[in-house]
N, C-alpha and C positions, 0 to 999 in steps of 0.2 A: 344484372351484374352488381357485386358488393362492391360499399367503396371501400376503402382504405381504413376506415373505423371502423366501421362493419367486421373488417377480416382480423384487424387490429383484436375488437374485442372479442371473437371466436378462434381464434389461435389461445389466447390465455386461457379462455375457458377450454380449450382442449385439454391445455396443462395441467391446468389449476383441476380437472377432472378424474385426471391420471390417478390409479391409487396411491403412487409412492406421494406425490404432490396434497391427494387431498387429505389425508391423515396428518402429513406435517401440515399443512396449511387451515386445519380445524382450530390448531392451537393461538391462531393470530387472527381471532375477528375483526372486520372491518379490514382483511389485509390489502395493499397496493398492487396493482398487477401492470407492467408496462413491455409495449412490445414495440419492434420495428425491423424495417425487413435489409434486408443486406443489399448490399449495392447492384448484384447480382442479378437481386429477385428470386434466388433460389429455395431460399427459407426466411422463417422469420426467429427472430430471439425474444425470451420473454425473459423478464426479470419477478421478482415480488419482493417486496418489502411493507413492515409493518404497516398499520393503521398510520403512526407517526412519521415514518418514512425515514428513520433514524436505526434501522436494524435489517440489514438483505439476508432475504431469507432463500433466496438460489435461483437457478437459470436454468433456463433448454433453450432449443433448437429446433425448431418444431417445421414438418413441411406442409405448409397452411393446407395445399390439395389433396392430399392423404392422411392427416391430422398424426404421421405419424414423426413422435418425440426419436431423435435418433443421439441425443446427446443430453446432460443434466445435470447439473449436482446439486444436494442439500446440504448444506451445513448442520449437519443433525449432531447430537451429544450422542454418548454412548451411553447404552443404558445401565443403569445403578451397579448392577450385576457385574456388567462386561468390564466395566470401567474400573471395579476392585479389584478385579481378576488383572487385568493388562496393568492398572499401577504397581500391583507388587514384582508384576514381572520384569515392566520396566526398571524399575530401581534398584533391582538386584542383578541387573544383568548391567545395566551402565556403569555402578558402582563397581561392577568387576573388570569392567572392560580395560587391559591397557593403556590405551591410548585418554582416555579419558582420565586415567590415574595420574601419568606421566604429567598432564594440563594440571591436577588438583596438587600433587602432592598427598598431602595427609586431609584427604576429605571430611574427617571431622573438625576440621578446621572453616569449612562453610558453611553455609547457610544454603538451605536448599528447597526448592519450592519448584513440586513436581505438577501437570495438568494436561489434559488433552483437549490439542488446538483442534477444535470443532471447523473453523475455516480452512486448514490445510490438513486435516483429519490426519495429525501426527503428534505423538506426545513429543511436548516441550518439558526438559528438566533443567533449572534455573542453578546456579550456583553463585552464592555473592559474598565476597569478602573486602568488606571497605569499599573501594572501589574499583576492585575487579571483579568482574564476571562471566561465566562461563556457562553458553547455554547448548547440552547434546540431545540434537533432536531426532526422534527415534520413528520407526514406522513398524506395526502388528499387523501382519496379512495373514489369518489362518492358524498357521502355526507357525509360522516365519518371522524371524524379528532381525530390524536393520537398524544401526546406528546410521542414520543418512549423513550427519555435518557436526561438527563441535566447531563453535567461532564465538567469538566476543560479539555477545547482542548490543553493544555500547558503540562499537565499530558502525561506521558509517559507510556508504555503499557507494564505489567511484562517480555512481550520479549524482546519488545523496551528498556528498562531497563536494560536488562541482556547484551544485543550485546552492547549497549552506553559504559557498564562498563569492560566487554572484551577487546573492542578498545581499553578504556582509560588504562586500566593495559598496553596492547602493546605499547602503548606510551611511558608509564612511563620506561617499560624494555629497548626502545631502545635506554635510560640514561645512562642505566646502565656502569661500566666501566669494558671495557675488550669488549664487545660486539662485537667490528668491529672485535678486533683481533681475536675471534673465528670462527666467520661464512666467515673470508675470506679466499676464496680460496673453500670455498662450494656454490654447485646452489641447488636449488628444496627446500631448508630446509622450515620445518613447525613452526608453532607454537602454543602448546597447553596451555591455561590457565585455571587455574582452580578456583573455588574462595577455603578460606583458613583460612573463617571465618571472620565477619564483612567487610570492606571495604580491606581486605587483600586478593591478588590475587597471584599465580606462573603463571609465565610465562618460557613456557618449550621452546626452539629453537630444534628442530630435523631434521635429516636426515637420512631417512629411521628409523632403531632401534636404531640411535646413536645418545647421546645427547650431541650436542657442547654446549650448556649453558643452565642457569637456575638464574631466576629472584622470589623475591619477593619482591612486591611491594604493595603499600597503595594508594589506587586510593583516598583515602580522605585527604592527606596531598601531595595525588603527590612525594612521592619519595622513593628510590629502599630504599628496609627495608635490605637485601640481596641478592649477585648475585658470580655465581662460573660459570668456566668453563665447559666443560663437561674433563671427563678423557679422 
């Protein structure tokens, strides 16, 4: 029976075997290869990234018993060719597009900075004026072409959002006064925040069920509105 490392590293090498895998993966010597199996047990997933381990280079799905890949992507560029061909297409068909005119106005009035997003294999076209921004991101399948979203790439995402504004209340708490003298002399302690109604947040310091302080604070003026020791 193989262990777990054993199957570990013959799963990659099934991948890393595959033609689409090993022509991209020629280009990255010394590349990473990392696998593990689902909770399941049903398959395994392999990842690869550079030598440095600082650039993912893509994923399967692989079913260790039949070595067959039944899922995958590469982050591949488009090649020199394809990629002149689909820029000029894209730009002249966004640039025409209503909805995207109605956004700009008078588009020679931006600044524009067009590429294709090799990770979500869909061109990105940038438009920046001062400090607005406007990015229509487009998808080429065949002979088919979609404008999938136009949204402000400066915009923040209601999760993005919520962790930005978490952070900031911690910030604000570790203002607060009395703060050192509570938590010193304690390790591991947490922090939970809660929001508390408009830009008003608590921030709770804990260790294990005990709470050495408590903060509230106003992330829109930046400062502790309230703050008490724990008992």
């Amino acid at each position: 029976a193989q262990s777990d490392e054993e199957i570990q590293q013959a799963v990659i090498q099934v991948v890393a075997a595959s033609p689409e895998f090993a022509e991209w993966l020629a280009g990255y010597p010394n590349y990473q290869g990392n696998a593990w199996q689902d909770e399941a047990g049903d398959y395994w997933a392999v990842e690869f990234y550079n030598e440095a381990a600082d650039e993912w280079l893509g994923y399967a799905v692989v079913n260790a018993t039949t070595g067959e890949i039944f899922e995958s992507f590469i982050p591949k560029p488009l090649p020199t060719d394809v990629y002149q061909e689909q820029l000029q297409k894209v730009q002249t068909i966004v640039l025409d597009d209503p909805e995207v005119l109605a956004r700009l106005g008078d588009p020679a009035l931006w600044d524009v900075y067009t590429d294709f997003n090799r990770w979500e294999q869909k061109w990105d076209m940038y438009f920046y004026r001062g400090i607005e921004a406007v990015l229509v991101r487009s998808s080429i399948t065949d002979a088919y072409f979609s404008i999938d979203e136009i949204v402000d790439p400066n915009a923040l995402s209601e999760d993005q959002a919520l962790d930005e504004a978490r952070n900031q209340a911690i910030n604000i708490a570790y203002s607060a006064e009395g703060l050192d003298a509570a938590l010193d002399g304690h390790d591991g302690w947490r922090t939970y925040v809660e929001q508390q109604g408009g830009s008003r947040w608590s921030v709770t310091f804990t260790l294990d069920e005990q709470e050495l302080f408590y903060a509230l604070v106003d992330i829109e003026t930046n400062i502790v509105l309230a703050a008490q020791a724990g008992q």
